[in-house]
mmJSON file of the N, C-alpha and C atoms, coordinates in Angstrom:
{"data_MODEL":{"atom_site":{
"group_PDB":["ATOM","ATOM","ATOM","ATOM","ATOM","ATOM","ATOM","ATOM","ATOM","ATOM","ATOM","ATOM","ATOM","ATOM","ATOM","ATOM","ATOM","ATOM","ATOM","ATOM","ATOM","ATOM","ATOM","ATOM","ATOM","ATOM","ATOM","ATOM","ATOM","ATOM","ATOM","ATOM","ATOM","ATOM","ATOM","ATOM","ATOM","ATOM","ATOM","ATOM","ATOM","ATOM","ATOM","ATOM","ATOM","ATOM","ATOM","ATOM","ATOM","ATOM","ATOM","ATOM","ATOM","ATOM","ATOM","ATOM","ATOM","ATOM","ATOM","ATOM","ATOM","ATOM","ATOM","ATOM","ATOM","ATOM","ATOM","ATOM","ATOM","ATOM","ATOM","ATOM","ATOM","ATOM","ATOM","ATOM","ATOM","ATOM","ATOM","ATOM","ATOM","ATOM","ATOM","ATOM","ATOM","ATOM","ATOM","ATOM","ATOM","ATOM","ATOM","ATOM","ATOM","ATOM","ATOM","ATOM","ATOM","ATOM","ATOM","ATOM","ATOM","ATOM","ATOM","ATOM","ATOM","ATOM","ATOM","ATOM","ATOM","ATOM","ATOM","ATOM","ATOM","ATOM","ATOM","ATOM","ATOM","ATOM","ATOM","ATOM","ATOM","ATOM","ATOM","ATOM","ATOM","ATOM","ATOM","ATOM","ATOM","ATOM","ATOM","ATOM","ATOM","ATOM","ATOM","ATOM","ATOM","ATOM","ATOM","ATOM","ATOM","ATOM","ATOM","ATOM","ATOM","ATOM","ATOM","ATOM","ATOM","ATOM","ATOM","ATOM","ATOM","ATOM","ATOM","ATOM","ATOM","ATOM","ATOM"],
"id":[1,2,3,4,5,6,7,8,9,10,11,12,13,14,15,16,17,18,19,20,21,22,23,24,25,26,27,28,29,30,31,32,33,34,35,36,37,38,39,40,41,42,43,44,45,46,47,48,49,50,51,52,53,54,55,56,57,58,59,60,61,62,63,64,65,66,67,68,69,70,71,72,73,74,75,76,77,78,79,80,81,82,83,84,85,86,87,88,89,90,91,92,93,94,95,96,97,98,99,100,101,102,103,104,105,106,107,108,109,110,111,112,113,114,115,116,117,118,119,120,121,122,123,124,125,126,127,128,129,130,131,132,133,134,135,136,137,138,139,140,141,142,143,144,145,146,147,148,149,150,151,152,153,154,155,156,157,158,159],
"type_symbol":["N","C","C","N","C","C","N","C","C","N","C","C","N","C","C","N","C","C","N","C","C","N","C","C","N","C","C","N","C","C","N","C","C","N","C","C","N","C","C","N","C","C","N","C","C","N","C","C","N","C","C","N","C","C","N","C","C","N","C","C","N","C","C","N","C","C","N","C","C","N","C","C","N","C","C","N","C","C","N","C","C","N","C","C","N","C","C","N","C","C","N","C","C","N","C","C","N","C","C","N","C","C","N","C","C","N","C","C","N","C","C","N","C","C","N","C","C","N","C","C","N","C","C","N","C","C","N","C","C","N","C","C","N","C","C","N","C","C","N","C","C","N","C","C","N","C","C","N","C","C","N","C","C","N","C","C","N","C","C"],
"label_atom_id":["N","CA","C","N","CA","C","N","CA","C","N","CA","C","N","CA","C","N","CA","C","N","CA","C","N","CA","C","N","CA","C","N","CA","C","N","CA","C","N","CA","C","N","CA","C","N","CA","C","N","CA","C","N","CA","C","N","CA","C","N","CA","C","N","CA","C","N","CA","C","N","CA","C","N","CA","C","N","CA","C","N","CA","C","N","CA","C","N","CA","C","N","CA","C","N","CA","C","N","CA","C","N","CA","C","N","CA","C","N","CA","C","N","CA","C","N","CA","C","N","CA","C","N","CA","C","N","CA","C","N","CA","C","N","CA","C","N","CA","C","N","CA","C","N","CA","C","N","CA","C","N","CA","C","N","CA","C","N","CA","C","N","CA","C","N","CA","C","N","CA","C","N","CA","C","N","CA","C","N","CA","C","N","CA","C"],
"label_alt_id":[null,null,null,null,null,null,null,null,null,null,null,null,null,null,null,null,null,null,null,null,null,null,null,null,null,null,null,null,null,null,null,null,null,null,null,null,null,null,null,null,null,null,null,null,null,null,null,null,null,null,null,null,null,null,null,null,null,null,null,null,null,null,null,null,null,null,null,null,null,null,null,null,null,null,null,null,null,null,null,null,null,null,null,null,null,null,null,null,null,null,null,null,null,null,null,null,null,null,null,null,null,null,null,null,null,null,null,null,null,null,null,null,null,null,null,null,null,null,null,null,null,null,null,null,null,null,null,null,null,null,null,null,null,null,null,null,null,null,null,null,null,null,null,null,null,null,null,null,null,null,null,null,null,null,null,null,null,null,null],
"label_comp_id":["UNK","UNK","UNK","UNK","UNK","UNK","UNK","UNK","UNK","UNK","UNK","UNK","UNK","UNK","UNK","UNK","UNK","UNK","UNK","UNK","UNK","UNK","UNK","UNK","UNK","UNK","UNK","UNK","UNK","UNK","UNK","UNK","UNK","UNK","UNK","UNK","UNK","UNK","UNK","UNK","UNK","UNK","UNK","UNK","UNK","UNK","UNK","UNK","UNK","UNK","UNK","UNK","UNK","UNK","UNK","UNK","UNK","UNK","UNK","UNK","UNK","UNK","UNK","UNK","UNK","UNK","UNK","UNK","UNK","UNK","UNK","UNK","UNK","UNK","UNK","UNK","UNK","UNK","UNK","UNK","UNK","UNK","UNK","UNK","UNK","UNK","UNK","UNK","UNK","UNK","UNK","UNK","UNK","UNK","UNK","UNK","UNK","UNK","UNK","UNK","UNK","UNK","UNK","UNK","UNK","UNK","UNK","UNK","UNK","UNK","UNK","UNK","UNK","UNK","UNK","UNK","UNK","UNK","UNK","UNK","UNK","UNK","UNK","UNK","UNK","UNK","UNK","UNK","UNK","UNK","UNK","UNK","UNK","UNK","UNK","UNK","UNK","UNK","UNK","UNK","UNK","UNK","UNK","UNK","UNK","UNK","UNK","UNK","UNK","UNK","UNK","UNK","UNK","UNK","UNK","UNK","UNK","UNK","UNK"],
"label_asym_id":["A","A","A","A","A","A","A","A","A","A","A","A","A","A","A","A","A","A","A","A","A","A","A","A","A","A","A","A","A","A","A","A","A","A","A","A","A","A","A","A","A","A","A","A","A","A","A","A","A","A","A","A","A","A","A","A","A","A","A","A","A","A","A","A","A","A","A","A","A","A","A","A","A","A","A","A","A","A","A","A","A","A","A","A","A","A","A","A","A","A","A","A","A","A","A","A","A","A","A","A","A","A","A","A","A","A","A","A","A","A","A","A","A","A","A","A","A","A","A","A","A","A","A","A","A","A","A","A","A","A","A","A","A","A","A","A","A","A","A","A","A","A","A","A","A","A","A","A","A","A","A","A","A","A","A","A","A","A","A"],
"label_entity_id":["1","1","1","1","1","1","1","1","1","1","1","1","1","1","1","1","1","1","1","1","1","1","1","1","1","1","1","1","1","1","1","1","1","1","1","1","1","1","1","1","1","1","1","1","1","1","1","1","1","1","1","1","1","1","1","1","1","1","1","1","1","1","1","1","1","1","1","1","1","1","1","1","1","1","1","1","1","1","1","1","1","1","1","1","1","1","1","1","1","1","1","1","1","1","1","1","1","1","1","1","1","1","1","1","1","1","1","1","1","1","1","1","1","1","1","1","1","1","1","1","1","1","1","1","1","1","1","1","1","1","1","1","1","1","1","1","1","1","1","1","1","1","1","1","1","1","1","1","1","1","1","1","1","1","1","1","1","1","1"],
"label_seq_id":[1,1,1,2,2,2,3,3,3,4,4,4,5,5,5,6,6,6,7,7,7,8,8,8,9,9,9,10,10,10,11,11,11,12,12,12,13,13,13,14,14,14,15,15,15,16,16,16,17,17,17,18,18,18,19,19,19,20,20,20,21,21,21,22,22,22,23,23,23,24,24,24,25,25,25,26,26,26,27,27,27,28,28,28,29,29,29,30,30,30,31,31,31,32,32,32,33,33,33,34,34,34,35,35,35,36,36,36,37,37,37,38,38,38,39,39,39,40,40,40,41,41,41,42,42,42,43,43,43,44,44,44,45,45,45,46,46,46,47,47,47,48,48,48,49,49,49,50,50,50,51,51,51,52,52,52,53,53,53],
"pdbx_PDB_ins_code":[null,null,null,null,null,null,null,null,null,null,null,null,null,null,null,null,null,null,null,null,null,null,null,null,null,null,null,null,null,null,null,null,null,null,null,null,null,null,null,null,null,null,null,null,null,null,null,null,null,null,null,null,null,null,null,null,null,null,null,null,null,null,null,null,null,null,null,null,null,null,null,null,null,null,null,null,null,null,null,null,null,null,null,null,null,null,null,null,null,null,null,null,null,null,null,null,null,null,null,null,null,null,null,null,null,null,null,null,null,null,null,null,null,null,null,null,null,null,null,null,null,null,null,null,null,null,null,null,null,null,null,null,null,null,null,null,null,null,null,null,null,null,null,null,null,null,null,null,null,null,null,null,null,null,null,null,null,null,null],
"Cartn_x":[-96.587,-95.261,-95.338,-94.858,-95.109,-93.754,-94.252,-92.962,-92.03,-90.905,-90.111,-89.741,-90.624,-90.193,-89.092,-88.524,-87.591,-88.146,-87.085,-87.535,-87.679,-86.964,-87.335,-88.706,-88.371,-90.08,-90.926,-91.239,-92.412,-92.276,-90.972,-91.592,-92.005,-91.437,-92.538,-93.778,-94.117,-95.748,-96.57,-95.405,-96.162,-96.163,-95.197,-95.442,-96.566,-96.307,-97.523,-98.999,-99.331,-100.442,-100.792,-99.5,-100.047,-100.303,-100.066,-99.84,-101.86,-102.102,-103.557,-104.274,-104.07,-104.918,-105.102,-103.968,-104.187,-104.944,-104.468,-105.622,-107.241,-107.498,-108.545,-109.451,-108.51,-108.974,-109.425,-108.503,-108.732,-109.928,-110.147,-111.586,-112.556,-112.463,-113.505,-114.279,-112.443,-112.853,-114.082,-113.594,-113.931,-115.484,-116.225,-117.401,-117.921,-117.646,-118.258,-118.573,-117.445,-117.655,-119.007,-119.003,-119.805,-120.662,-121.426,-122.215,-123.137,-122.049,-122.669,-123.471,-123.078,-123.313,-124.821,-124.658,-125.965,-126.73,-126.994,-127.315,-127.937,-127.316,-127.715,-128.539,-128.22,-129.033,-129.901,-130.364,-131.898,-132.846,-131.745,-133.177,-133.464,-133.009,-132.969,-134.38,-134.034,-135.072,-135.921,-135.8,-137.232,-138.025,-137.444,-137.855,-138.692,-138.091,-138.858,-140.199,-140.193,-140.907,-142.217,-141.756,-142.749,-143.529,-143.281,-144.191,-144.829,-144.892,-145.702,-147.099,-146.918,-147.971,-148.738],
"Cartn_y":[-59.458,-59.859,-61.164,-62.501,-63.74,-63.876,-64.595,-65.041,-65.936,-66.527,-68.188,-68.538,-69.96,-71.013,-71.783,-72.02,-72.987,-74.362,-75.807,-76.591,-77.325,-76.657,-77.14,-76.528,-75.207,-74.882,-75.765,-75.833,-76.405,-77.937,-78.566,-79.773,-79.789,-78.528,-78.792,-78.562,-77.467,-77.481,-78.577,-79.621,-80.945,-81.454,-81.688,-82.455,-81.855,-80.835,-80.423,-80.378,-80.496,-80.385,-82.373,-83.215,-84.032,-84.686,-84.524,-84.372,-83.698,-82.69,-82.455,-83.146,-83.479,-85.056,-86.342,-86.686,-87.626,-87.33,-86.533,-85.565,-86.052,-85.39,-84.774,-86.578,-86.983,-88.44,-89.303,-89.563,-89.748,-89.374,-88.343,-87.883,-88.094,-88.094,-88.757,-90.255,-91.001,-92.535,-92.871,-91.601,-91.375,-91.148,-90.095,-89.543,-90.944,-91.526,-92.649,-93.823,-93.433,-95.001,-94.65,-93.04,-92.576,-92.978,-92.807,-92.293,-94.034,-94.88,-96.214,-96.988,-96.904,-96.538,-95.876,-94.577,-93.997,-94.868,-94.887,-95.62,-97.198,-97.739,-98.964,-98.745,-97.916,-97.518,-96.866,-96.443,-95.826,-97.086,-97.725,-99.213,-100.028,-99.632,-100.944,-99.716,-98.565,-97.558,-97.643,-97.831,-97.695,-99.469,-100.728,-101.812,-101.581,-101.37,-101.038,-99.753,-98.993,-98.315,-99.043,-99.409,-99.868,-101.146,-101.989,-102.337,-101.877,-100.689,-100.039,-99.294,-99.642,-98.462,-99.663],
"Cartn_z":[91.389,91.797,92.59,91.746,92.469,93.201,94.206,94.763,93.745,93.62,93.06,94.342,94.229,95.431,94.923,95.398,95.604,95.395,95.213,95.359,96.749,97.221,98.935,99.423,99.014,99.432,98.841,97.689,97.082,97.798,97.883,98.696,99.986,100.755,101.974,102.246,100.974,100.72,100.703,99.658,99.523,100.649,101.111,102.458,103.729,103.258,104.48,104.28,102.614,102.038,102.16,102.368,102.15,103.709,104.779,105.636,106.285,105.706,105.837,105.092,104.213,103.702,103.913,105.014,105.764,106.902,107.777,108.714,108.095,106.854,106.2,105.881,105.738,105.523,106.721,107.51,109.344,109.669,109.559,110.444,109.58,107.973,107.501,107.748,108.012,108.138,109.511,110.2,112.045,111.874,110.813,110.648,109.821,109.139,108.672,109.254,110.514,111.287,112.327,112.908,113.826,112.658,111.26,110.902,110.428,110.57,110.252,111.659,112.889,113.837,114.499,113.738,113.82,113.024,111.511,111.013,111.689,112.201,113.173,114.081,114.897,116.201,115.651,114.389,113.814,113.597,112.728,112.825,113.609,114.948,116.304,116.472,116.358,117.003,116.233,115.163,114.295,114.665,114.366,115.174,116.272,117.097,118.643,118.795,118.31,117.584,116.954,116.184,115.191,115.877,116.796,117.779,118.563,118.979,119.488,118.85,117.847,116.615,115.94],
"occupancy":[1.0,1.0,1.0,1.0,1.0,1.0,1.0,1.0,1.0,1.0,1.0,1.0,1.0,1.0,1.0,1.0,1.0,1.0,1.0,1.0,1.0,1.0,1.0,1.0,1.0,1.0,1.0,1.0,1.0,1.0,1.0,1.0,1.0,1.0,1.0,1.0,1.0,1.0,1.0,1.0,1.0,1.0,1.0,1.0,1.0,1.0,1.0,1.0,1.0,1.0,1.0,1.0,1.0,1.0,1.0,1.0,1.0,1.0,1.0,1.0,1.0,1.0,1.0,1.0,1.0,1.0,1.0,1.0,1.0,1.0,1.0,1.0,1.0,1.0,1.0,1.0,1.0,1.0,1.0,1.0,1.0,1.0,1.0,1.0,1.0,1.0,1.0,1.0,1.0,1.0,1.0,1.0,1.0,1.0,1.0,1.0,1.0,1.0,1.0,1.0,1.0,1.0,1.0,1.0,1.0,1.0,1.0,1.0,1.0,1.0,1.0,1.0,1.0,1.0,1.0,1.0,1.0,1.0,1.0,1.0,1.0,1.0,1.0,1.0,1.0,1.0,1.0,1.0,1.0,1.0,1.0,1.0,1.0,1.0,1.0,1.0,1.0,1.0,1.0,1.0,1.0,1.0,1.0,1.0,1.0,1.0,1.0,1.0,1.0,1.0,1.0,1.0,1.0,1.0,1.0,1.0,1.0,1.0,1.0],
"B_iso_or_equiv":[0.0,0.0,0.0,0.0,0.0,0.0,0.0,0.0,0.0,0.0,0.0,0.0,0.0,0.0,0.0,0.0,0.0,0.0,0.0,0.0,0.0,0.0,0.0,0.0,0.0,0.0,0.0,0.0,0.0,0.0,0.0,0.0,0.0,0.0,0.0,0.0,0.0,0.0,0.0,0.0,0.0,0.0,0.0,0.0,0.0,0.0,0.0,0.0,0.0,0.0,0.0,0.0,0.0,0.0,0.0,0.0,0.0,0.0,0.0,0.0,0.0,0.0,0.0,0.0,0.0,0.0,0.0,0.0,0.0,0.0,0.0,0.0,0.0,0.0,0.0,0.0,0.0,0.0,0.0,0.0,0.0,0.0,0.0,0.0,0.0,0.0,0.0,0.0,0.0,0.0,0.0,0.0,0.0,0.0,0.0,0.0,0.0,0.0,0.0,0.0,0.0,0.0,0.0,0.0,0.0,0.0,0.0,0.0,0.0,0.0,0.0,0.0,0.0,0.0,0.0,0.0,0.0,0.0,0.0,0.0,0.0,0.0,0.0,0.0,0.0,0.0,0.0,0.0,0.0,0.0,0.0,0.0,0.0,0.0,0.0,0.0,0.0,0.0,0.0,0.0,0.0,0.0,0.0,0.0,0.0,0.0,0.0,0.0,0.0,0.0,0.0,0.0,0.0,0.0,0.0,0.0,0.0,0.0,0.0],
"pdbx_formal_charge":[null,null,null,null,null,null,null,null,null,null,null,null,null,null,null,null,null,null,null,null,null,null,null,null,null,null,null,null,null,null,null,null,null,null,null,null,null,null,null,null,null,null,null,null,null,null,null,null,null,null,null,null,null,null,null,null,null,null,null,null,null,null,null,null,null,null,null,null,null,null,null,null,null,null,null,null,null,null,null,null,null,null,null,null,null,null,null,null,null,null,null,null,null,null,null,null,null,null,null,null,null,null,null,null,null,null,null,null,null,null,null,null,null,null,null,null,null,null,null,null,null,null,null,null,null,null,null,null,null,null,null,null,null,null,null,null,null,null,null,null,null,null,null,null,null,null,null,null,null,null,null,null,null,null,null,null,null,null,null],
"auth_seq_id":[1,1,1,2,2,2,3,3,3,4,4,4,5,5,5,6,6,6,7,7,7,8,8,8,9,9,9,10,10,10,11,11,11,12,12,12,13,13,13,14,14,14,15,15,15,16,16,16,17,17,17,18,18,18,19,19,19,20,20,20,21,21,21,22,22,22,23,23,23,24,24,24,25,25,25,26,26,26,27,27,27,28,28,28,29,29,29,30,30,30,31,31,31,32,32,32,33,33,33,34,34,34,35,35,35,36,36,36,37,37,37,38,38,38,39,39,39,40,40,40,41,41,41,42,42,42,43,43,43,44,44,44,45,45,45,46,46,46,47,47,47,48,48,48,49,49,49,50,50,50,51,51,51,52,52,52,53,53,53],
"auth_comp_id":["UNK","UNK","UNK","UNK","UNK","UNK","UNK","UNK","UNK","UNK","UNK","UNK","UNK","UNK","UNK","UNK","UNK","UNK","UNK","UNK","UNK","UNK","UNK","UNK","UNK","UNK","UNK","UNK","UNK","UNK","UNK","UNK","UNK","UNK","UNK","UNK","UNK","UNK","UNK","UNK","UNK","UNK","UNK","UNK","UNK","UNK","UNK","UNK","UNK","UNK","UNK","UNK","UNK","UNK","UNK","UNK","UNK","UNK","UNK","UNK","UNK","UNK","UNK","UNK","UNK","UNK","UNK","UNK","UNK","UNK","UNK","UNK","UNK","UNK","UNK","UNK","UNK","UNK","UNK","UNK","UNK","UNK","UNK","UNK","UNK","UNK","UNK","UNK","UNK","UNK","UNK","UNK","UNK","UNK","UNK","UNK","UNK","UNK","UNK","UNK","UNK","UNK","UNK","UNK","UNK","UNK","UNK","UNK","UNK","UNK","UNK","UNK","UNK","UNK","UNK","UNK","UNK","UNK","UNK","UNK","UNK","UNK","UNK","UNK","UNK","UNK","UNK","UNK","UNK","UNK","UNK","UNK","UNK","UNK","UNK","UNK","UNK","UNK","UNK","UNK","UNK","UNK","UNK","UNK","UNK","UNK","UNK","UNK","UNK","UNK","UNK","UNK","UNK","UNK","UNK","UNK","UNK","UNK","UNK"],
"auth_asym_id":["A","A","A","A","A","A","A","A","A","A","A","A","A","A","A","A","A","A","A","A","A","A","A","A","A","A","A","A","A","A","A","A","A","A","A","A","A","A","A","A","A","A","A","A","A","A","A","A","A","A","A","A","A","A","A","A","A","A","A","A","A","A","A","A","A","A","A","A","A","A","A","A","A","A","A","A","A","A","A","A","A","A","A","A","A","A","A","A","A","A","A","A","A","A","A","A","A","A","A","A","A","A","A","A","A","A","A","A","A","A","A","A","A","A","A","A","A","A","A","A","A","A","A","A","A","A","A","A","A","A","A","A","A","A","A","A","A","A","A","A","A","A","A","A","A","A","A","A","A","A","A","A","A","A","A","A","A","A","A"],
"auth_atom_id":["N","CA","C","N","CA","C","N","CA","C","N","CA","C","N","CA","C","N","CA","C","N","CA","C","N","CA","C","N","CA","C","N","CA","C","N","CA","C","N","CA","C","N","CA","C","N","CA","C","N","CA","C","N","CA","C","N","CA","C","N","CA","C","N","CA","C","N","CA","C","N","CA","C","N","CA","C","N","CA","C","N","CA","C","N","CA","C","N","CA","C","N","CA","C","N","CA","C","N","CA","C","N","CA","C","N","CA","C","N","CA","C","N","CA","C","N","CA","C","N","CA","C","N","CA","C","N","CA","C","N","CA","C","N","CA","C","N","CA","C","N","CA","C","N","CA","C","N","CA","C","N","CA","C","N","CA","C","N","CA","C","N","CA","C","N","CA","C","N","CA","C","N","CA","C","N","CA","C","N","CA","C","N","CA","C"],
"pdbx_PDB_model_num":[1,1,1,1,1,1,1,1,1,1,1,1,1,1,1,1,1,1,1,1,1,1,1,1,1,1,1,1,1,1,1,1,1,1,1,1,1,1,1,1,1,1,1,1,1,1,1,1,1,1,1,1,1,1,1,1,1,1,1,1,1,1,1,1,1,1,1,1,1,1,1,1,1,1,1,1,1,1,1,1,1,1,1,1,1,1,1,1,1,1,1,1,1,1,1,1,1,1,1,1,1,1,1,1,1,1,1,1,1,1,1,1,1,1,1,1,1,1,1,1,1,1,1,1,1,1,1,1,1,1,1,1,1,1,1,1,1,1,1,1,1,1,1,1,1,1,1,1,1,1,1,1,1,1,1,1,1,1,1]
}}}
């Protein structure tokens, strides 16, 4: 026994589904920027490092 949505329902699904994909996107942009970042500060560390050896 399915529910029938409406078309108002189904558009606020959309909107709210699209609404977590911007979310979902945001914090990706956020983890990539931390993660390029890390990335940098590994090869300053590996540099400095590697004069020592």
């Amino acid at each position: 026994m399915s529910k029938q949505h409406t078309k108002s329902d189904l558009e606020k699904i959309i909107a709210l589904q699209q609404e977590s994909l911007q979310a979902m996107q945001k914090a990706l942009g956020s983890l990539r920027h931390q993660n390029e970042r890390l990335e940098r500060s590994n090869q300053k560390l590996r540099k400095r490092i590697s004069k020592y050896e």
